[in-house]
N, C-alpha and C positions, 0 to 999 in steps of 0.2 A: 574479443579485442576491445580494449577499451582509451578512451583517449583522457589524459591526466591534463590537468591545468591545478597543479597544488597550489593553493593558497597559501600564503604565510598570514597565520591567522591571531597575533599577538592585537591587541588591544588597548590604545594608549586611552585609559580613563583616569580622568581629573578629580573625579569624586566620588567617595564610595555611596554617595548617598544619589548620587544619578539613578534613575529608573528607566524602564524598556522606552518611556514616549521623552524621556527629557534629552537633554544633549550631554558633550562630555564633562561638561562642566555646571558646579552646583548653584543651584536656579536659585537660592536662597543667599549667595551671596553676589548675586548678577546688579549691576549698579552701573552699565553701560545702559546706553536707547538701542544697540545692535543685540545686548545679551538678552534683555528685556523681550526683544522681540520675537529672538528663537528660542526662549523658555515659553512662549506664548503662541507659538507654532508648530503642531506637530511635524509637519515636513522639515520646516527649519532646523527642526532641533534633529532628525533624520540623518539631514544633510552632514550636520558638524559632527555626529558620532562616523560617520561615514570618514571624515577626514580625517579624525583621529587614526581609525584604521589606516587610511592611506599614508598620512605622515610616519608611523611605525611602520609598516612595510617598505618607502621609499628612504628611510634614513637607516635603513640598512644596504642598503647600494651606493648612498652618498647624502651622511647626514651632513655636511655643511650645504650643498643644495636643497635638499630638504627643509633646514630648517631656513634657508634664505627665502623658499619658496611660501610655508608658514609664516613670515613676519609678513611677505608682501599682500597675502590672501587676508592676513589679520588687518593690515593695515588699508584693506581696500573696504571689509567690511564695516571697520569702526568709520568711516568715511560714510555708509550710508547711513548712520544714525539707525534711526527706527523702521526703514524703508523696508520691507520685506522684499517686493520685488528687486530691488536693488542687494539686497543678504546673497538672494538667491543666487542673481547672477556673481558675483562677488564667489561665493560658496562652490559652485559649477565652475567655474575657472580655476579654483585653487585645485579638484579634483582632477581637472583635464591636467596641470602642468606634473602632479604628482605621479599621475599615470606614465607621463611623459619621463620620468626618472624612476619606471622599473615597477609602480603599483600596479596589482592587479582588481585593485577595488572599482565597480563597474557603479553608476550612476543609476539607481531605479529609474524604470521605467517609467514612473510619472513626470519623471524629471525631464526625461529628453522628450515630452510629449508636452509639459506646458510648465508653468512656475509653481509657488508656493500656493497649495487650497487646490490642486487637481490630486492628490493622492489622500490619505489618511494618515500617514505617517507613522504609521505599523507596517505596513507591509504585511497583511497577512495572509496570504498566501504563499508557497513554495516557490522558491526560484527556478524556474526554466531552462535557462540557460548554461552552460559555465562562461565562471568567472562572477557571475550573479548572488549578491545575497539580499538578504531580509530579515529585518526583526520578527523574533516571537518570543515568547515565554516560553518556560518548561510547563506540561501538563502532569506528567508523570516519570517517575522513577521506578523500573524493576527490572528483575532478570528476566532471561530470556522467557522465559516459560508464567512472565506475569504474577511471579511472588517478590518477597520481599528482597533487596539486593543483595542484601547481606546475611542472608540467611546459610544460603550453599557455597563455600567456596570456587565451585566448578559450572555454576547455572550463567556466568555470563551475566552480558548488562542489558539492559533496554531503558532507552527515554523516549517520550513523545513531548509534540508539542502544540502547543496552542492553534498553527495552522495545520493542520493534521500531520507535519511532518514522522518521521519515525528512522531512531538509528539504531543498532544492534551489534553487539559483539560476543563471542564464545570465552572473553575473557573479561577478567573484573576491569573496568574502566576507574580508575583511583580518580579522572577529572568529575567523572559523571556520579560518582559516590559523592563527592565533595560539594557537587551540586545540589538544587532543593529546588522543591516544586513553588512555581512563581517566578523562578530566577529569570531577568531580558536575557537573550539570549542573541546573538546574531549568526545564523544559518549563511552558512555559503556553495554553493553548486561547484564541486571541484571535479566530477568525471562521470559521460553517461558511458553505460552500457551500446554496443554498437550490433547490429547486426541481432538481433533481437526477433522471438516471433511476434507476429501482430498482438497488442493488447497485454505482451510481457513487456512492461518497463523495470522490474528488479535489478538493481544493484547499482543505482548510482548513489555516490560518493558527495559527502556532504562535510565540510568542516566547519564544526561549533564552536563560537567561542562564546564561554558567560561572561557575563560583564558584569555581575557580581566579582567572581573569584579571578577573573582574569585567566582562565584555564580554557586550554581548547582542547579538542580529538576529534580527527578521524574516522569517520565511521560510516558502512553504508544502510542501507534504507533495509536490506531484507540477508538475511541469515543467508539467501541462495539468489545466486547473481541468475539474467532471466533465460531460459529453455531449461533450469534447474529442475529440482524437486520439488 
């Protein structure tokens, strides 16, 4: 049995040249005191990929709220200038209201624990929870069996990732072909495994999105869900 909580895992990104630790938007034409400051913040810059997400999932249930909801969080940030704690709280508010209209994008953990400079702003470790994601990077690309992806038609895919994450399929993944080692990556926790024996956690459900290609899938952690083979 298992309990689903799908992600809609589209990715509003501003610029192709954003990286895993920057925001959605490119740092190189940043020319606010509020841009300046979350190009200059890991967490900050965290946060605002985060909302990207949230603004694209919540303007699919009611893009004129949505996008009323984004001017009011834009307009409350550029308000604090260069303040970080004040981004932050600004930043945390605009996620709670977008939650509130249908997102299912969940605030890290360092967030609800303290402000900007209590996380890293990778995130690198696995998400826990559902509902829950994280940035990483891809590690690796291949099929199931740890050769090349595109060598056998029939070998399936495999990627891993930077926090030891790992996803797997029996069939060709054309998102996870498309991808390349290095790519940011944003991990999302969409379903555990329920009723499991001790020390078997197999088969929870994770949706990827790159944030190079803007492609997501589906996919779980082990080829056999847990009291398997």
């Amino acid at each position: 049995m298992f309990r689903f909580a799908l992600i809609a895992a589209g990715f509003l990104l501003t610029a192709a040249t954003a990286s895993a630790q920057g925001p959605s938007f490119d740092c190189n034409k940043a020319s606010t005191a509020d841009e300046i400051a979350i190009c200059n913040d890991a967490d900050l810059s965290q946060l605002d990929r985060l909302i990207s997400l949230a603004y694209d999932e919540a303007r699919r249930v009611s893009a004129a709220l949505a996008r009323a909801v984004a001017r009011e969080g834009l307009s409350a940030r550029r308000g604090c200038g260069g303040d970080a704690a004040c981004i932050f709280e600004a930043q945390v508010a605009t996620i709670h209201h977008l939650q509130r209209l249908g997102s299912t994008v969940a605030l890290p953990d360092w967030a609800l624990s303290g402000g900007p400079g209590s996380g890293d702003g990778t995130a690198g470790t696995l998400p826990t929870e559902v509902g829950a994601c994280a940035n990483t990077v891809i590690a690796e690309i291949t099929s199931r069996f740890q050769a090349d992806i595109t060598a056998d038609p029939d070998d399936g895919s495999a990627v891993n990732f930077a926090n030891g994450g790992h996803q797997v399929s029996y069939d060709k993944v054309q998102e996870i072909i498309r991808s390349r080692v290095g790519d940011p990556v944003l991990m999302c926790l969409v379903s555990i495994p329920e009723d499991c024996p001790p020390g078997d956690d197999r088969g929870r459900f994770y949706t990827t999105t790159n944030l190079r290609t803007q492609e997501s899938w589906t996919l779980a952690d082990s080829q056999h869900m847990c009291g398997g083979a």
